[in-house]
C-alpha positions in Angstrom: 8.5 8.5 12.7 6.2 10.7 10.6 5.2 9.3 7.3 7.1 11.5 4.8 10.5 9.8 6.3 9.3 6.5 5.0 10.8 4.7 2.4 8.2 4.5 -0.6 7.6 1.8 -1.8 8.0 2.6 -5.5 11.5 3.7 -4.1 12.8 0.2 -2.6 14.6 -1.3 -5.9 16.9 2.3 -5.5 17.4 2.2 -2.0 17.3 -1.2 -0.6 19.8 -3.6 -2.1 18.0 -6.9 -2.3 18.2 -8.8 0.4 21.1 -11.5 -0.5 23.3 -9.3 -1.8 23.8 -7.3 1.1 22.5 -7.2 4.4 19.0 -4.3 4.5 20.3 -1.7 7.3 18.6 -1.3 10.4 16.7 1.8 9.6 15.6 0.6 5.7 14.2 -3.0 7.7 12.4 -0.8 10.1 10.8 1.1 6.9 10.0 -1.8 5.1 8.2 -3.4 7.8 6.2 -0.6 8.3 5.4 -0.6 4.6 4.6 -4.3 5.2 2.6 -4.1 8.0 0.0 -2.2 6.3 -1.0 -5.2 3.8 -0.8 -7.1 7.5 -4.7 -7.2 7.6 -6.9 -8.8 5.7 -9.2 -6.6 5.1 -6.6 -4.5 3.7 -5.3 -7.1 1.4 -9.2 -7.5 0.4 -9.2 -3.5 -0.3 -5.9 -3.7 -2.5 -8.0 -6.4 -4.6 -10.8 -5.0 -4.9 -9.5 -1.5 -6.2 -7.0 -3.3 -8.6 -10.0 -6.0 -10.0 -12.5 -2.5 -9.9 -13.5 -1.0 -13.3 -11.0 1.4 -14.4 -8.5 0.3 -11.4 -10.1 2.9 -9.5 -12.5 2.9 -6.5 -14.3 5.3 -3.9 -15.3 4.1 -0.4 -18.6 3.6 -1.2 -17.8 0.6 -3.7 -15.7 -1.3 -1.0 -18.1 -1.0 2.5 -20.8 -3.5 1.2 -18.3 -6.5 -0.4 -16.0 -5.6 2.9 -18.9 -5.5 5.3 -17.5 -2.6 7.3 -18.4 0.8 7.9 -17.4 4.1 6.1 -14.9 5.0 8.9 -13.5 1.9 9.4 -12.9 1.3 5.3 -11.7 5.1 5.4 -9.3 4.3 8.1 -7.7 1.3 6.4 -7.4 3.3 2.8 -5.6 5.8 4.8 -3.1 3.4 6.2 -2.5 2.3 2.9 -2.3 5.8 1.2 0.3 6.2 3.8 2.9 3.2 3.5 2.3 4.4 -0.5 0.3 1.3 -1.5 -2.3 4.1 -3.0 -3.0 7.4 -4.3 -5.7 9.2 -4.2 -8.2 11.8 -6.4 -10.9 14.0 -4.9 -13.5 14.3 -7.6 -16.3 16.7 -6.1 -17.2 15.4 -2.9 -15.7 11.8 -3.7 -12.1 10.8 -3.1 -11.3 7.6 -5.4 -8.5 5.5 -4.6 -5.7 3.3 -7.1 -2.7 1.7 -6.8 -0.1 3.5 -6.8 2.1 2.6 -9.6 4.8 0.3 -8.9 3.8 0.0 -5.4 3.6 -3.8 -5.6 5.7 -4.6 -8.2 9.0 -3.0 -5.9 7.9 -4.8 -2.6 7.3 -8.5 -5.0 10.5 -7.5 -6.3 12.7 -6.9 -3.0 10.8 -10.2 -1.1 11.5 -12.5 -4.5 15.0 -11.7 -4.1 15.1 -13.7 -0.7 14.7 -16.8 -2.3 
C-alpha cells in the first residue's frame, strides 16, 4: 500500500474511534500498525528522543550517527521510515535536511492506545 494511503497519525483522533468505544475496522488496524511498526525499533525510538530532547527540537543526520553509533545510511534509512508513518517532517536547509516531530504525531497515537485501558 503506498504511503500517501496511510492514515496519519496527526489524523487518528478523526478517523479512528478509540478503541472501546467501537471496534477499529480492519483497514484503519492495518494502518495503525504500520504507523506503529515504525517506532518498533529501538534505534528509532532513540532517534524520536534525540530530535525531541535536541536544541531547538530539530536535528540533521549528522547530530544523531555518533550518539546512535550507526552509519549515515543506516540513520538516513530509519528517518525515512519515520518521515513516512508521519512521526516527522522534514526541512532541507542548503545541503542539510533537518528533521522534527511532526506536530501532534505522538500526542494522537498516546491518545488512541490510552483509550484501551
Amino acid at each position: 500500500m503506498p504511503v500517501a494511503e496511510l492514515i496519519p497519525l496527526r489524523d487518528l483522533s478523526a478517523c479512528c474511534a478509540p478503541i472501546t468505544r467501537e471496534v477499529i475496522s480492519a483497514a484503519n488496524a492495518e494502518s495503525l500498525a504500520r504507523s506503529v511498526k515504525a517506532l518498533a525499533d529501538p534505534a528509532r525510538i532513540r532517534i524520536v528522543s534525540m530530535i525531541a530532547a535536541h536544541d531547538d527540537g530539530e536535528a540533521c543526520v549528522c547530530d544523531l550517527t555518533d550518539p546512535l553509533g550507526l552509519s549515515q545510511p543506516t540513520v538516513s534509512h530509519h528517518l525515512r521510515i519515520l518521515m513516512d508513518a508521519g512521526f516527522l517532517t522534514r526541512s532541507k536547509r542548503g545541503t542539510w535536511a533537518y528533521y522534527r516531530l511532526a506536530p501532534g504525531a505522538l500526542g494522537a497515537l498516546t491518545s488512541f492506545l490510552a483509550s484501551a485501558v
